[in-house]
C-alpha positions as CSV (number, residue, x, y, z in Angstrom):
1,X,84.1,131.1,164.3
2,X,83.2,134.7,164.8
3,X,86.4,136.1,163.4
4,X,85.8,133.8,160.3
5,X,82.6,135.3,159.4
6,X,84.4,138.3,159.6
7,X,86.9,138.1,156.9
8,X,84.4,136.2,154.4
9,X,82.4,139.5,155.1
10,X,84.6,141.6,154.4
11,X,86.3,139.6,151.0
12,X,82.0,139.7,149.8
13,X,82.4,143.3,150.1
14,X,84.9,144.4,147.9
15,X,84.7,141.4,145.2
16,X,81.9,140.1,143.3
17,X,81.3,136.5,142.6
18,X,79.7,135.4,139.1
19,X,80.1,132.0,138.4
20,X,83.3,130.8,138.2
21,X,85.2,134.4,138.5
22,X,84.9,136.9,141.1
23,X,85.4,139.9,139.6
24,X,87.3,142.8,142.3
25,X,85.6,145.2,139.5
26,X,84.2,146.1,136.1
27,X,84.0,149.8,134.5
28,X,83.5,151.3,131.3
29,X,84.9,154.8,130.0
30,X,84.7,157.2,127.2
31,X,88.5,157.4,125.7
32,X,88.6,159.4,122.8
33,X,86.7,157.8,119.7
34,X,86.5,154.6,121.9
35,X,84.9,153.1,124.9
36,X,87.6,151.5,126.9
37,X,86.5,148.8,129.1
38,X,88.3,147.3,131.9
39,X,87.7,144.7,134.6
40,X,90.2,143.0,137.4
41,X,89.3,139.3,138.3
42,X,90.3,137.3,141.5
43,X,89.7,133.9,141.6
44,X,89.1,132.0,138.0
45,X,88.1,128.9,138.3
46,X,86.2,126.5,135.7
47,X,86.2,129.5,133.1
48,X,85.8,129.0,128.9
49,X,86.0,132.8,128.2
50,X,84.4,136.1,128.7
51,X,81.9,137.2,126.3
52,X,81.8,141.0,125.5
53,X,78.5,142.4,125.3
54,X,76.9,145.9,124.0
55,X,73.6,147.4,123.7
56,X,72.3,150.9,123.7
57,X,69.2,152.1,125.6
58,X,66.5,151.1,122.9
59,X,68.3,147.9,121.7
60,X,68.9,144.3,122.9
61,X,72.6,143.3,123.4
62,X,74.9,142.3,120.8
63,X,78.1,140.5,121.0
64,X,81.3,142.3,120.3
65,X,84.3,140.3,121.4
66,X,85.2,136.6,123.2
67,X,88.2,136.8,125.7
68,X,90.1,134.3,126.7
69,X,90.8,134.0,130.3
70,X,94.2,134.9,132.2
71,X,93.7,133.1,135.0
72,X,93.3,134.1,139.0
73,X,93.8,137.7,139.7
74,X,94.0,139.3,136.2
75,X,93.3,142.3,135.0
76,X,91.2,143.1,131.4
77,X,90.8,145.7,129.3
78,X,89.1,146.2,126.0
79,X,88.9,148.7,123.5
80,X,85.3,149.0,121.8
81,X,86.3,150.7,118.5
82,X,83.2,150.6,116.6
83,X,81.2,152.3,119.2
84,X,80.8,155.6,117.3
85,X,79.6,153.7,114.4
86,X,76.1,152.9,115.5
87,X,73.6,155.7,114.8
88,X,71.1,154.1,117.7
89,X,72.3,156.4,120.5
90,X,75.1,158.1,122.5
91,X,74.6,156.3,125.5
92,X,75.8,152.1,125.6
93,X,75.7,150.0,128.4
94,X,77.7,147.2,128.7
95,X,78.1,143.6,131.2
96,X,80.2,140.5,130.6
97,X,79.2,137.6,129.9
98,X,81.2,134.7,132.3
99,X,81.1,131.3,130.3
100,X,82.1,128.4,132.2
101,X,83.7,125.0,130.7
102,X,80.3,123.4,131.0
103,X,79.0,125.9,128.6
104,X,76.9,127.3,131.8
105,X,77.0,131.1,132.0
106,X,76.3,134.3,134.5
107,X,76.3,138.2,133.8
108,X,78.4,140.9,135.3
109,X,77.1,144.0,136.7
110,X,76.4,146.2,133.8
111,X,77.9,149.4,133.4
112,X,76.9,152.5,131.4
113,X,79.1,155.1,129.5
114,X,77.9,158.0,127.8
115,X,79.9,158.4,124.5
116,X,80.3,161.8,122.5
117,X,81.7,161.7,119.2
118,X,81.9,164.5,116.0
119,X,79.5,163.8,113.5
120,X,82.9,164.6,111.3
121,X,84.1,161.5,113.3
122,X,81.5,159.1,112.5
123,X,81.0,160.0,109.0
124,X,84.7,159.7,108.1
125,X,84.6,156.4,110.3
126,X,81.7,155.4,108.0
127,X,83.2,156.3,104.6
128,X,86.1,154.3,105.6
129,X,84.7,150.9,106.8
130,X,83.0,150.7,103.5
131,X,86.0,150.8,102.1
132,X,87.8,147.4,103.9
């Protein structure tokens, strides 16, 4: 019994469990105009989809994308492209949302990226969207 507790010990440590996916772990960069965001599940089970969210320090958070799930031990990445078109701030935090086939949900951990783009950049950005 005492080597059991052991291993589940050490498994807690370096995964973390939300709902019906434990997630080994969840990080957001700045990557050029983008924000790339990337997570690496471990066990999946009972899962609908992953649910995207985005907010920045004064504003609530917004949905951006729904991802469909891979199954056990998968890794996810995600490019937020429309990051530099929000005038709110420079700094956006981000979490996933875990959806499970009973339409019950959890939260990751949320993670925070600090995002510089040109003014050139987001203008031009800008100009084109209203263009599509």
């Amino acid at each position: 019994m005492k080597y059991k507790f052991l291993v589940v010990a050490a498994v807690l440590f370096f995964t973390t469990a939300f709902a019906s996916a434990l997630f080994d772990y969840f990080h957001a960069k700045s990557d050029g105009s983008n924000i790339k965001l990337e997570w690496k599940t471990g066990e999946e089970n009972n899962l609908r989809h992953f649910v995207i969210e985005r907010k920045s320090v004064n504003t609530d958070y917004i949905q951006i994308a729904t991802i469909a799930p891979k199954g056990s031990n998968s890794f996810y990445s995600f490019y937020d492209e429309n990051a530099y078109k929000t005038s709110s701030g420079l700094v956006f935090v981000y979490r996933v949302k875990i959806v499970e086939n009973d339409n019950s949900f959890s939260y990751s951990k949320e993670v925070s990226v600090s995002h510089a783009i040109s003014g050139v950049k987001r203008t031009w950005g800008s100009i084109k969207a209203m263009f599509r």
